[in-house]
N, C-alpha and C positions, 0 to 999 in steps of 0.2 A: 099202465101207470102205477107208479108203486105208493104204499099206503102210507108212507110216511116223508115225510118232507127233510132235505140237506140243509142244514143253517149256517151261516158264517158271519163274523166279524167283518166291516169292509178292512181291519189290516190286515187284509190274503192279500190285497193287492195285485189282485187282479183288474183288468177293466169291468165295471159294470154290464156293459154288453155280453163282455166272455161267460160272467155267472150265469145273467141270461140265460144262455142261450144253451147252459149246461143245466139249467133248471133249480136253479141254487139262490136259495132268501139267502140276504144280508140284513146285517141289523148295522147301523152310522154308530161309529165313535166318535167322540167331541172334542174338542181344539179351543183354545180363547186366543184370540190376536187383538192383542193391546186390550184385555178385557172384555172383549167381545165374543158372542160364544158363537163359533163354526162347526160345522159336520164336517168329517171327514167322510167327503161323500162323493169319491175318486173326480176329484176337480172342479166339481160344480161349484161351490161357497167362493174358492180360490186358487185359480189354474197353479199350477206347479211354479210356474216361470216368477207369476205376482206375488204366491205366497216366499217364495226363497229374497224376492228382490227386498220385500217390504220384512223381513229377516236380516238379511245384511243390511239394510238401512237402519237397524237397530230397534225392532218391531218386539214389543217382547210377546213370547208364546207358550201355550203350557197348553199341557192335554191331560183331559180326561175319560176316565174309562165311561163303556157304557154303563146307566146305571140301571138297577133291576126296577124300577118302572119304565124305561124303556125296553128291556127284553121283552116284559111280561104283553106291554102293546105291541110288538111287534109280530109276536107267538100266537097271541091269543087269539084272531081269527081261522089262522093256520087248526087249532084244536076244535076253535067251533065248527071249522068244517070236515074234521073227525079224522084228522090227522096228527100223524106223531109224528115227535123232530127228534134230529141226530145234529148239535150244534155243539163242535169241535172249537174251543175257546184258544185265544192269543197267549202265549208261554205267560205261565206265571209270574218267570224269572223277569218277565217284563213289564206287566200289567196284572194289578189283581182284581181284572174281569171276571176272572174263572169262579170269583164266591159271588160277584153279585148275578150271574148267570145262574149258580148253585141255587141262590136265595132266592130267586123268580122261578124256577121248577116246583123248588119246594112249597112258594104260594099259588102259585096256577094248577097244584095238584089236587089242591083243597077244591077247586072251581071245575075240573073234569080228572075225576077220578078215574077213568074208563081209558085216557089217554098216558102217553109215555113221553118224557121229554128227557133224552139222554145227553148231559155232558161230556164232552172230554179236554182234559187239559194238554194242549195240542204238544206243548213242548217246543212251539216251532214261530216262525215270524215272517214277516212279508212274502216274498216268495213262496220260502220253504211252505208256511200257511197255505197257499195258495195251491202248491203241489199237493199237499197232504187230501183238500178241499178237491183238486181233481181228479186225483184217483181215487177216493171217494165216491164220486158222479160215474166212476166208469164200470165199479163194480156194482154202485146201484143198478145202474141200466142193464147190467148182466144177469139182475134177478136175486142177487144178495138180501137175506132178512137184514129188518132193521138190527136187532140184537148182535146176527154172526158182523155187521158191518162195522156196528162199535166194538166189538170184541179184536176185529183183524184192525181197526186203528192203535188200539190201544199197543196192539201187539208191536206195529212197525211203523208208527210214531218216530220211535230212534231215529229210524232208517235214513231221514231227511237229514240232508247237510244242504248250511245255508252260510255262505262265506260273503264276508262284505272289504271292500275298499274303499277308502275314503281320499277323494287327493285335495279338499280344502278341511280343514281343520278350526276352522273357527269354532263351530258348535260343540265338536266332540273337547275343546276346551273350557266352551262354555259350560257344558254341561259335566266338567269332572272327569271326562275317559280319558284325557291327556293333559298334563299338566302343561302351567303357562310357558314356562321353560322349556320341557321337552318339544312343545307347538309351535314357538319360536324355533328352536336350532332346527326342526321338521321344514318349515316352512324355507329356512334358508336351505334348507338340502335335499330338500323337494321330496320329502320321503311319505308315502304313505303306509298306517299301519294298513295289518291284515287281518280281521275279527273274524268270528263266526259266533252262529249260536250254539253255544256251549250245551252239555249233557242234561243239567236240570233249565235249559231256554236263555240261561242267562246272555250276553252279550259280553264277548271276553277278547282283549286283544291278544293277537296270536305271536304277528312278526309285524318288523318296521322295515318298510322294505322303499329303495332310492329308486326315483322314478315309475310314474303311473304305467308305463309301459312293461317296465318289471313284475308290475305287483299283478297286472292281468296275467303276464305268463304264471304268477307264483297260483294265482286264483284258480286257474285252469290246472295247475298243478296239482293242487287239492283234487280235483275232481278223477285227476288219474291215477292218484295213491286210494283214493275211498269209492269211485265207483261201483254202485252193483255190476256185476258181470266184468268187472275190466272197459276194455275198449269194447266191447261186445255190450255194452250200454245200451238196453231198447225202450227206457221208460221216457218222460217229458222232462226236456229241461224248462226252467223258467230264471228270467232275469230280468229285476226290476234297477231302478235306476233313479236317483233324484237329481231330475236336470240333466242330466247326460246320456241323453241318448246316444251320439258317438263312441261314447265310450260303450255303452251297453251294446252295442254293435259290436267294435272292435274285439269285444270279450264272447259275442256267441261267435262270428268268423273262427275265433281260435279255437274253440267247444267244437266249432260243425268239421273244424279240419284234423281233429283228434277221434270224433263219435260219428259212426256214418251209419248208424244205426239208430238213431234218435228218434222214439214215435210221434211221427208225423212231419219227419225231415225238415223239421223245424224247430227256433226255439222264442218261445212264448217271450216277448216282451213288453214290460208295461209300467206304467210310473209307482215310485214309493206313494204312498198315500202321506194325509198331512203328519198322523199321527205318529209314526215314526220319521218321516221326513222333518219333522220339526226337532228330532233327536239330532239328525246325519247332520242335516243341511245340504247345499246343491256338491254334487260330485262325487255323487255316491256310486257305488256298482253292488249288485248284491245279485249273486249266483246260487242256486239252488237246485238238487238233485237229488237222488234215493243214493243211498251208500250202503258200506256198512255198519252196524250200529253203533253210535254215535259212542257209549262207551267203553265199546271196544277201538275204534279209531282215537277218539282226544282222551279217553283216561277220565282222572280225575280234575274237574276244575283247577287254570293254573293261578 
């Protein structure tokens, strides 16, 4: 058993179970629906289905980062029983978790001096999060120190490409990524953009591309201009989804018929959580894989 403990955000977005079961704490980020405060706490508060419906029905919602009295509770047993943590935080570019994570080390070190609690700013988000968080787990298990393991994060961090497609547009209007006009003439032309998370995490649209059926091939596309290895691809894919599991199907069918190489001839699927899900809204796809480094593929932020 290793001497130090994996920590995560629940926006990996992975299932609860899966962290389980890879031996992995999470700490709940927080949501308010209609002023109310909810965990994002992979579906329990509010299954995906209810919180999207009660959304479109015009539910207002806003999320909040964890804050550092909840890290420092959720750590600090972990230390009392004389363990150190490795807790790889949600892109900055998205959330500025990454200081108040910062600012609960810095006070729980005052309280076990003898202990280590190391941050990193993942750079990364749902999925990709999630990816980063499991191979993470696999090099722990292989015997990796705590130090060499934050050292090889920081290193290939980049490496995660996290591409997303949206085919309803409300939110992303709502919230500013697409203007009202552009989201109307979209909407009559059925087009969805194509984002990813950009080099410093941010969230950036890429293409506008006609037809949900298009944008999966352009999605898959992505993954065969920046894959590590080419088609020779042997790490995990992961593909989350808000609401659409079809679609999140129909996008690994096209992954599994490109990468036959995939670890574990499979690809991990699981819902967006609230807290980004409350950014998307329902009909999301979001793909995620190792590439190459992210500013050598997308450049500079466009």
């Amino acid at each position: 058993m290793s001497d130090y403990v994996l920590s995560c955000c629940s926006t990996c977005d992975l299932t609860r179970e899966y962290l389980e079961s890879r031996d992995i704490h999470y700490v709940y980020f927080n949501y308010y629906l209609n002023d109310l405060p909810c965990k994002d706490d992979f579906g329990q508060t509010n299954a995906p289905a209810d919180l999207y419906a009660k959304m479109l029905a015009g539910a207002d919602v806003k999320t909040s980062q964890v804050s550092v009295g909840e890290y420092m509770e959720s750590w600090r047993p972990l230390l009392e029983a004389g363990k150190d943590i490795l807790h790889p935080c949600l892109a900055l570019g998205i959330s500025g978790t990454y200081q108040s994570a910062c600012t609960a080390r810095d006070q729980l070190a005052a309280e076990f001096p003898n202990r280590k609690v190391i941050i990193i700013e993942s750079t990364t988000a749902s999925g990709g999060y999630g990816l980063l968080m499991d191979k993470l787990a696999d090099l722990r298990d292989e015997g990796m120190a705590l130090e060499d393991l934050a050292a090889w994060a920081e290193t290939h961090k980049s490496e995660i490409h996290t591409w997303f497609i949206q085919t309803d547009l409300t939110f992303l209007i709502r919230g500013g990524r697409v203007s009202k006009a552009s989201g109307f003439l979209g909407g009559l032309l059925n087009i969805c953009p194509l984002m990813c998370v950009e080099v410093d995490g941010s969230l950036g649209v890429k293409e506008k591309i006609r037809t949900k059926r298009k944008a999966f091939r352009r999605q898959v596309e992505k993954m065969e201009e920046f894959a590590k290895d080419g088609y020779d691809y042997d790490e995990r894919v992961v593909i989350t989804h808000t609401e659409s599991l079809a679609d999140a199907k129909a996008v690994a069918d096209l992954v599994k018929g490109k990468f036959h190489k995939i670890k574990g001839n499979e690809v991990l699927i699981s819902d967006v959580g609230a807290t980004i899900g409350c950014h998307l809204g329902p009909g999301g796809v979001v793909l995620s894989f190792w590439g190459i480094p992210r500013d050598k593929a997308l450049g500079a932020k466009s």
